[in-house]
N, C-alpha and C positions, 0 to 999 in steps of 0.2 A: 504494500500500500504506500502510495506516493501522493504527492498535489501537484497540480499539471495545469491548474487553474482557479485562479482567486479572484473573487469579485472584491472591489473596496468602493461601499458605500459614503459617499460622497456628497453633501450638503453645498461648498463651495466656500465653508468658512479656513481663513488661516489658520485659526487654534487645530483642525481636523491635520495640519502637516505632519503629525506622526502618524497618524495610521499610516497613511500614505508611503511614509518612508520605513515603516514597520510593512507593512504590504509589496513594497519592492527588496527591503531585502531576503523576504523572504521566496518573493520571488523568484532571484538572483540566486538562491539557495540552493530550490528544486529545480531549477532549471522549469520554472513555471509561466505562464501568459497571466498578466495581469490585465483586468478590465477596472477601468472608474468608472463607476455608475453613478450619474446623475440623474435624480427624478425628478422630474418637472411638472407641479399641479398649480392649476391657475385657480387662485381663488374665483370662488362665483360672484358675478357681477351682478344681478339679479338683486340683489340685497333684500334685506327683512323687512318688512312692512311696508313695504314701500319709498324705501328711503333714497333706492338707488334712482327714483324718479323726480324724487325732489333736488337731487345732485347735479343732474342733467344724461346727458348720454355720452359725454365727455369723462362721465365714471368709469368706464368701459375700458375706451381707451387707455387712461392709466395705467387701470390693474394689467392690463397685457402686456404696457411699456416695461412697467416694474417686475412684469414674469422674465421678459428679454431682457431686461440689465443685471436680474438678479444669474441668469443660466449663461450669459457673456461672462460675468466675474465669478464664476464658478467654472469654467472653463477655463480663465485667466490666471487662474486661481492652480489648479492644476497644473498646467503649465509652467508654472514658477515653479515650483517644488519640483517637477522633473527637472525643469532646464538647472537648476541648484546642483543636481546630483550627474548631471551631462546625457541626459534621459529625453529625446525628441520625443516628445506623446504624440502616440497616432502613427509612426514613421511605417512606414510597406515592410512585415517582416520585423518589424520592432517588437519588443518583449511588453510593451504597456502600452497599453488602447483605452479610448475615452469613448463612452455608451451615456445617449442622451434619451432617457424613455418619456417621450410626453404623454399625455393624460392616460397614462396602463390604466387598466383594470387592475382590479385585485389580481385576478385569476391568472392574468399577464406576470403581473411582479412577480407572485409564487413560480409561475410556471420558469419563466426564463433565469431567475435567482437560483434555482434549485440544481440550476448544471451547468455546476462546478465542483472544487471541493473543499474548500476554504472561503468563508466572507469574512473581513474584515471592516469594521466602524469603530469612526474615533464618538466617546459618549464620556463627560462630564462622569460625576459622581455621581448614583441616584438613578433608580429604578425605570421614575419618569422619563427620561431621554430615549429609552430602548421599548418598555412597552405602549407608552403614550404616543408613542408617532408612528404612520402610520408604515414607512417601511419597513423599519426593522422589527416592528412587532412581528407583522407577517413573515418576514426571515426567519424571526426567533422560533415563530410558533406552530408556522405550514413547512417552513422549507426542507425542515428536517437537515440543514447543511450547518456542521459546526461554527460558530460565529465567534471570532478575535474580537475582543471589546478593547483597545486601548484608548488611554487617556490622554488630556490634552497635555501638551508639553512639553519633554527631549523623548526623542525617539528611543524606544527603550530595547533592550540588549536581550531578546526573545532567545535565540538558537542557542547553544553552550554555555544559556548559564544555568542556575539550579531551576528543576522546575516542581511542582506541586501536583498530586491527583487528590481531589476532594472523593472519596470514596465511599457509599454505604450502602453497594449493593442492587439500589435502584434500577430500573431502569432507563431514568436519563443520567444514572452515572455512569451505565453499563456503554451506552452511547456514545457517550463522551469522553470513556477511554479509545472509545476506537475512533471517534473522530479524531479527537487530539493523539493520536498512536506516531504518526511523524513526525509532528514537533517534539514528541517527548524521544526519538530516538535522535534528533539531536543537543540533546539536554545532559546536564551531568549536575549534581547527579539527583536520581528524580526520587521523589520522596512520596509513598502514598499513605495519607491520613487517614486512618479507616476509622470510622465513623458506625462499619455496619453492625459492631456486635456479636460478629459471628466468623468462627475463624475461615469456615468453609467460605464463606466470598471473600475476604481477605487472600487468603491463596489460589481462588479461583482468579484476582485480577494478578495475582503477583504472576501465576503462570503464564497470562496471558500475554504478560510484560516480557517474559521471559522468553516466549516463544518468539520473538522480533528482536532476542536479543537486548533487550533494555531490562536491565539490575536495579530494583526500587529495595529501598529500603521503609520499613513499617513504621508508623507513630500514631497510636492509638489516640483518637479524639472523645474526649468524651463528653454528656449533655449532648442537647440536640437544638434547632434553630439557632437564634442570634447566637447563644453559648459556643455551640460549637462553633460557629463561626469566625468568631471574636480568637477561637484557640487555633483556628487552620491559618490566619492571618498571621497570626505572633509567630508561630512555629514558622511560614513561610518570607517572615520577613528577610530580605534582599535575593528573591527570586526574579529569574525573567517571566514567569505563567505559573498559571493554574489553572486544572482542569476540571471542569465539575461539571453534573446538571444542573440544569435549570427546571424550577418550577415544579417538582413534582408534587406540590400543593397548588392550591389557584393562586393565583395575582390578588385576589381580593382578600382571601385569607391572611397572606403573606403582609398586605400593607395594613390588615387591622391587628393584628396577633404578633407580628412580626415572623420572620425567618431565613436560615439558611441563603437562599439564595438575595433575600431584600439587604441583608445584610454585608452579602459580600458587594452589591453591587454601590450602596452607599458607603461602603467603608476603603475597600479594596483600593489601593494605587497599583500593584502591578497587574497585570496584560492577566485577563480571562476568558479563557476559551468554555463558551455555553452550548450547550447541549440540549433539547426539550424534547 
């Protein structure tokens, strides 16, 4: 199992330059085709109650100007970050290509997101950024494709350096060891926190590890939601990743009770690879 193709979700803001260069090097790694993707939805001009009549029809206008100035400096925008690192976007036969998808469908974004083998998005601190909008929700939740969360800020040092598997068994951890199973074969050295309570899954994933040639070493996590999480954190502090599921509670549950994964996603600085 290799990656051969990475999408990196793409807003067009500056702070997003490290996924971007977290997304080429890992590119550059696997010998992979990077794609930007830019989604482009034009708010509705129509407005509520009638407002956008009292406006004029000259409302219209705008909102389309400001969809093109906004998907021009997001283009622009890309383009600086590659030409930084000596990277033509877009060239015939180049390794990194720019995808502009105007008004998809849902069924569009799931569908064409879904084939590859890595996404990557740069997301602040906080739950909100990944499930509240509306692409990467759908990534995270239909596409079934591992998704790289990195933060805004220095590009950070993913391949060779230590990495983490949040482990309990589940089946979106079960997932999310196999999706994240290539980044953790170039990691040293990789630690899985087991969580599950039970030694038969704990050497079910060690073997699994083992079988691709990748040596973890165990640290039993114990407590469950924010607790454990709070303990995968600390134990993991100055990692390049962590690999975990996502969600195997709801999203709603999780922001009233708290948990596991709300936790790691408001607290966590280094690079998390989710799984649903």
């Amino acid at each position: 199992m290799t990656i051969r193709s990475i999408f990196a979700l793409y807003n067009g803001q500056e702070t997003e330059a490290s996924a971007l260069n977290a997304a080429m090097d890992l590119a550059e790694a696997f010998g992979a085709t990077l794609t930007i993707v830019h989604v482009v939805f034009t708010p509705p001009t129509g407005g509520f109650f009638g407002e956008a009549i009292t406006v004029g029809t000259g409302y219209q206008d705008l909102v389309l100007a400001e969809s093109a100035r906004a998907a021009a400096a997001a283009r622009a925008n890309a383009d600086a970050v590659c030409s930084a690192r000596g990277v033509t976007l877009g060239a015939a036969g180049g390794p990194v290509h720019y995808r502009e998808m105007r008004e998809p469908s849902n069924a569009a974004v799931v569908r064409d997101l879904s084939l590859c083998d890595l996404i990557v998005v740069c997301a602040p601190k906080g739950s909100g950024w990944l499930v509240d909008a509306t692409i990467s929700d759908l990534t995270l939740f239909l596409t079934r494709r591992p998704l790289l969360v990195v933060r805004p800020g220095p590009t950070p040092n993913i391949l060779g350096a230590p990495a983490g598997v949040a482990w309990n068994g589940s089946l979106e951890a079960i997932h999310a060891l196999i999706g994240g199973r290539p980044l953790l074969s170039h990691a040293t050295p990789v630690t899985l926190y087991d969580g599950a309570g039970a030694a038969d899954a704990s050497r079910a994933a060690d073997a699994y590890l083992r079988a691709a040639d990748i040596f973890s070493t165990t640290t039993p996590i114990t407590g469950t939601g924010t607790e454990a999480a709070r303990q995968v954190l600390a134990a993991a502090k100055g990692s390049g990743l962590i690999v975990m599921g996502a969600y195997g509670h709801s999203v709603l549950r999780e922001r009233l009770f708290g948990g596991f994964t709300e936790t790691m996603l408001e607290e966590a600085d280094v690079p998390l690879l989710l799984c649903h």
